[in-house]
C-alpha positions in Angstrom: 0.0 0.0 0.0 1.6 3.6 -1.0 0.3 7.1 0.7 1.2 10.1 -0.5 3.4 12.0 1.9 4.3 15.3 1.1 5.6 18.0 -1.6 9.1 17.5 -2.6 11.5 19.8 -1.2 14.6 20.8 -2.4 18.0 22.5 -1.1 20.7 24.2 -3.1 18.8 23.2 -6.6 18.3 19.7 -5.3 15.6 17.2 -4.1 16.2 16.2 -0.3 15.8 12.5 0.1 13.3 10.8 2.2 14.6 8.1 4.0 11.3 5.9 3.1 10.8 7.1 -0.4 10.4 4.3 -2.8 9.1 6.3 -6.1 8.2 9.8 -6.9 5.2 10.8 -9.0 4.7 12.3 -11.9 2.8 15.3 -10.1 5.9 15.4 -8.1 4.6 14.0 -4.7 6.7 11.6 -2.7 5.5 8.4 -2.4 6.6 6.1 0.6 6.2 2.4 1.4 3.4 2.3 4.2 5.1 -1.3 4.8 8.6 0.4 6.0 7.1 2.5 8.4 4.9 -0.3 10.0 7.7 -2.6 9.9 10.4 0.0 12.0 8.4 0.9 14.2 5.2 -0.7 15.8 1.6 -1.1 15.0 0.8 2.2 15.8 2.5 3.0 12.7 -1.0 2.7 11.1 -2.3 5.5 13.7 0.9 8.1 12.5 -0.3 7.5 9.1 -3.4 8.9 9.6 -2.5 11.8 11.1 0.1 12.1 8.7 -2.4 11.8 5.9 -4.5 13.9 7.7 -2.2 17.1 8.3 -0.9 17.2 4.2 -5.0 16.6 3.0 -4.8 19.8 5.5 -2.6 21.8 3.8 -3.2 21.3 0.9 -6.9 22.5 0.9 -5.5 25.1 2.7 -3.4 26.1 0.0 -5.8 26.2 -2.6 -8.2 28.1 -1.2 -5.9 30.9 -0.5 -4.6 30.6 -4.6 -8.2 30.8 -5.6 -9.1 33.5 -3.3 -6.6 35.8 -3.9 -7.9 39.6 -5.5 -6.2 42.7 -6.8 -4.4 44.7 -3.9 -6.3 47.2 -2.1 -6.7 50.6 -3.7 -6.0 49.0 -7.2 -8.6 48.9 -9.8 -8.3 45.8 -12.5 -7.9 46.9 -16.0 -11.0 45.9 -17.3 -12.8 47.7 -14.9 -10.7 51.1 -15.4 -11.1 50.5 -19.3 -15.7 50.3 -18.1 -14.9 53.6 -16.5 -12.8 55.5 -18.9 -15.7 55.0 -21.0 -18.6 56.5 -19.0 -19.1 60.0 -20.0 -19.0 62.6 -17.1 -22.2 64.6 -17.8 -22.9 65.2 -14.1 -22.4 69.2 -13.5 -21.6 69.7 -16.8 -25.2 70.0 -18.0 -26.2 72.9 -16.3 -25.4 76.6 -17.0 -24.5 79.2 -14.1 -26.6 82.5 -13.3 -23.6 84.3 -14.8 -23.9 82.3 -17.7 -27.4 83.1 -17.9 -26.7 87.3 -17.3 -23.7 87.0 -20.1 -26.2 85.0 -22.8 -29.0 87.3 -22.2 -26.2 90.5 -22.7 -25.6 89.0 -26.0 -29.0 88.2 -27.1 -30.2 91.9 -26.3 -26.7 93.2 -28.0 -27.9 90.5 -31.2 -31.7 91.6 -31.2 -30.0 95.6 -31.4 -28.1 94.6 -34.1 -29.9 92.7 -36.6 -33.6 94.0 -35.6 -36.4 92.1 -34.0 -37.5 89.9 -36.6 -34.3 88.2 -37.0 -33.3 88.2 -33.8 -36.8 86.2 -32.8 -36.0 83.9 -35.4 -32.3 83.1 -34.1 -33.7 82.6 -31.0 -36.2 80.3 -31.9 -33.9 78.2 -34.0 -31.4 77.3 -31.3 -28.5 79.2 -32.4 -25.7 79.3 -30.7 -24.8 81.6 -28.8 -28.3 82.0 -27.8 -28.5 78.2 -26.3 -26.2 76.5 -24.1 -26.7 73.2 -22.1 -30.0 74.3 -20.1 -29.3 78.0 -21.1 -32.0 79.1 -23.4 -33.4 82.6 -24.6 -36.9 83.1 -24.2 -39.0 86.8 -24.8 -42.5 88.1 -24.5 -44.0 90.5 -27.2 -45.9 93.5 -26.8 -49.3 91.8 -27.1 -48.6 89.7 -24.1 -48.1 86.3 -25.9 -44.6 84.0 -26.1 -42.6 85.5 -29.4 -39.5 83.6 -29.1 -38.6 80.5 -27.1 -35.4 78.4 -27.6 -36.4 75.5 -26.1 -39.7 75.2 -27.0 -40.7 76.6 -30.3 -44.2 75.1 -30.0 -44.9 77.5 -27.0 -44.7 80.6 -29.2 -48.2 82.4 -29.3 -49.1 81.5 -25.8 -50.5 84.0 -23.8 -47.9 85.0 -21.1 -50.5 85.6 -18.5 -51.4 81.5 -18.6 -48.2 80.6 -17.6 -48.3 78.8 -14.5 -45.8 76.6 -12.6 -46.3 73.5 -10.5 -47.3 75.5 -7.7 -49.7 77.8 -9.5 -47.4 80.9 -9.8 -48.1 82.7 -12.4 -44.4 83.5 -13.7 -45.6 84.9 -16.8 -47.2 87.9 -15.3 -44.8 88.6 -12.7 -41.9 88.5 -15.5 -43.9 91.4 -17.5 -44.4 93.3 -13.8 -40.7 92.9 -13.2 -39.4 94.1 -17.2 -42.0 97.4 -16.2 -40.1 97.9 -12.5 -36.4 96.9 -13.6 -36.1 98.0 -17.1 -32.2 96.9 -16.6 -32.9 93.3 -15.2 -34.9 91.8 -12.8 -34.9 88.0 -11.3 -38.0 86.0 -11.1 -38.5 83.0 -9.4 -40.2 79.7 -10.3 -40.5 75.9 -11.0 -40.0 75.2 -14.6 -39.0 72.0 -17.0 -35.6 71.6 -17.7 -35.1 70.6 -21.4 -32.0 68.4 -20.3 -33.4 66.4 -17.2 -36.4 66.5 -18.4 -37.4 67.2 -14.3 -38.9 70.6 -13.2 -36.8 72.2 -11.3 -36.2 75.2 -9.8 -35.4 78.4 -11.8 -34.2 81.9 -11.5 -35.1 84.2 -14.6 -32.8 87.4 -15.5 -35.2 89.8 -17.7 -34.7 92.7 -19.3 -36.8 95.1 -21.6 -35.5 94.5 -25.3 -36.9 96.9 -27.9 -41.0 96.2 -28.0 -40.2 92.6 -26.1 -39.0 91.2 -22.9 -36.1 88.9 -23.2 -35.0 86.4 -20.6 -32.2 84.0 -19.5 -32.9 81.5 -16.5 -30.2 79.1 -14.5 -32.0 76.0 -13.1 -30.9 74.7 -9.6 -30.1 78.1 -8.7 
């Protein structure tokens, strides 16, 4: 009867001989003759076996759990997932304009409706040209007969009486943006709950307006 016994160890680049090994296996485990053992030393040889058998069964289950378990060192990230997140686009932030943002567009939308007349101007606005649209920056203005002329978000809102403009918590926004154009001729804020095109979510927003030519022009920041 052979048991295997243990790994094969070696010392300066060479196997140390076991004084009971009769063959060595292909796996390179050392097999000894269960018969020397019994015969050298007592009956109780059959007992040390066990244990023997036992203890490198042990260790070796030991030892390959800990190969399988082993993971990329702590505050390391493996390369496939760094390759996942080099490819997620960072829109977070980046999707929303600032209240200066909003003052500066609205300074060039008035310098633009100045420059080219109020017809064109309406039209640019409208058509989501840049610089008049940015992100969630938009230009938006109300004519002289009360009604939406120009809207660069929502084109389909133009006509609409500025006095039915109401917000989620029935403000009407629409008035108090003509009230405000009357009081601050040179820009006034105004309040309110409105959709943002690029969430999708109403959200808060502040409106800068300002009295340009027969219209009222606006720029609003959301989240502000």
């Amino acid at each position: 009867m052979h048991v295997i016994h243990h790994f094969m160890k070696f010392k300066d680049g060479k196997m140390m001989r076991n004084p009971y090994q009769t063959n060595i296996s292909e796996t390179g485990f050392i097999v000894i003759d269960y018969s020397q053992i019994k015969n050298k030393y007592s009956p109780s040889a059959d007992r040390l076996m066990l244990y023997i058998t036992k203890f490198v069964c042990g260790f070796v289950l030991f030892f390959l759990v800990v190969s399988c378990g082993e993971t990329e060192p702590p505050g390391e990230t493996a390369p496939e997932a760094q390759h996942l997140m080099q490819d997620v686009p960072v829109i977070v932030g980046e999707s929303r304009g600032t209240m200066e943002e909003a003052r500066k567009m609205l300074d060039r939308a008035v310098a633009h409706y100045e420059e080219v007349g109020r017809e064109q101007a309406l039209r640019d606005f409208t058509e989501k040209k840049e610089p008049f649209i940015d992100r969630d920056l938009y230009v938006f203005c109300y004519g002289p007969d009360r009604t939406i002329s120009g809207h660069g978000a929502d084109p389909g809102l133009i006509g609409t009486p500025v006095d039915e403009l109401r917000d989620v918590d029935d403000f009407a926004f629409g008035t108090r943006i003509m009230e405000v154009s009357q009081e601050y001729p040179g820009g006034g804020l105004v309040e309110y709950q409105w959709l943002n095109p690029i969430t999708g979510e109403v959200e808060p927003k502040v409106s800068i307006v300002r009295l340009t030519g027969v219209d009222v022009c606006g720029v609003g920041a959301y989240g502000s």
